[in-house]
MIKOL-936370 format. One record per residue: x, y, z of N, C-alpha, C in turn; residue in one letter. Coordinates in steps of 0.05 Angstrom, whole numbers, plus 5000, padded with zeros to 4 digits. Layout:
<atoms>
XYZXYZXYZA...
</atoms>
This chain:
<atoms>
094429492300091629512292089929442317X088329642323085529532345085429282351X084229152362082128982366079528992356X078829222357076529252348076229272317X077229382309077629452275078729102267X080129002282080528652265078428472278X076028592293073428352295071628422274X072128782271069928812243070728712221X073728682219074128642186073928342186X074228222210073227862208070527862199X069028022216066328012212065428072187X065828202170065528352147066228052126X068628032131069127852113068027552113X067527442142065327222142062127342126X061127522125058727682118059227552083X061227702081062427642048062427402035X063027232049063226882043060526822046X057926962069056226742063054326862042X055327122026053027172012054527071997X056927011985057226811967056626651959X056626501988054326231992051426251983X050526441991048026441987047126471955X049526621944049026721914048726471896X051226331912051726071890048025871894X047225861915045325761917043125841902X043126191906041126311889041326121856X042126221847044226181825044625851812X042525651833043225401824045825171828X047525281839050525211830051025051849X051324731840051324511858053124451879X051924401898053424491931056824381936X056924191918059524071917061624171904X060524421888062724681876062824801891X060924911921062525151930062125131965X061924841968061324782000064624792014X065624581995069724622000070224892002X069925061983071825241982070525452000X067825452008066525652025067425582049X068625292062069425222091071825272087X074125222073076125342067076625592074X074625802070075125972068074426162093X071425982101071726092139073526012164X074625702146077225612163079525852164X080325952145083326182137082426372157X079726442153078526742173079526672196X078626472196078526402226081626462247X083526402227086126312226087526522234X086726802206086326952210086127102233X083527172236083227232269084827212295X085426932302087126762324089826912321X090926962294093727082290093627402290X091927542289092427862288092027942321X088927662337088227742369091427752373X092927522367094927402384098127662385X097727662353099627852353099828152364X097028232366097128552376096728552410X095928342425095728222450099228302462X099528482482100628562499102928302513X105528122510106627962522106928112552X106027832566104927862593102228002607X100728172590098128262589096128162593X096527872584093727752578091627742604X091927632622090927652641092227852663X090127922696091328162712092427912729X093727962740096127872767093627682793X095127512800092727542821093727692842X090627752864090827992888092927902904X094428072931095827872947095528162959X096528002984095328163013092728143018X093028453035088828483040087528303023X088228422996086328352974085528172965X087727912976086627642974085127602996X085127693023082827583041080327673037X080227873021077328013009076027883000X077727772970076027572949075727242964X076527252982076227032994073326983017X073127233030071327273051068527363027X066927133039064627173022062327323047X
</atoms>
């Protein structure tokens, strides 16, 4: 799966939790019913997220190499 397609569906689904939030508020519904389970639940996203970046992330990819040769006296010479 993308990268891109698993920041929208994080995003989407944080979107989802806070109109939840917001509904319960609308709605009266005392903050101590749905403050737990609403952090709970951006905690998992969160979790979420860190495990799909991590898993579709390239082993040994993550970062480029550093320069050597020329190319280190380049980035060196200001």
């Amino acid at each position: 799966m993308p990268k891109t397609t698993i920041l929208v569906i994080y995003a989407v689904i944080d979107l989802l939790i806070g109109a939840g939030v917001i509904w319960c508020v609308l709605q009266r519904i005392p903050v101590s019913k749905f403050l737990i389970p609403a952090t709970v639940l951006f905690v998992l996203n969160g979790i979420w997220l860190l495990v799909m970046v991590v898993k579709t992330t390239p082993a040994g990819h993550a970062q480029d190499p550093p320069p050597k040769g020329r190319d280190m006296k380049k980035t060196i010479r200001r």
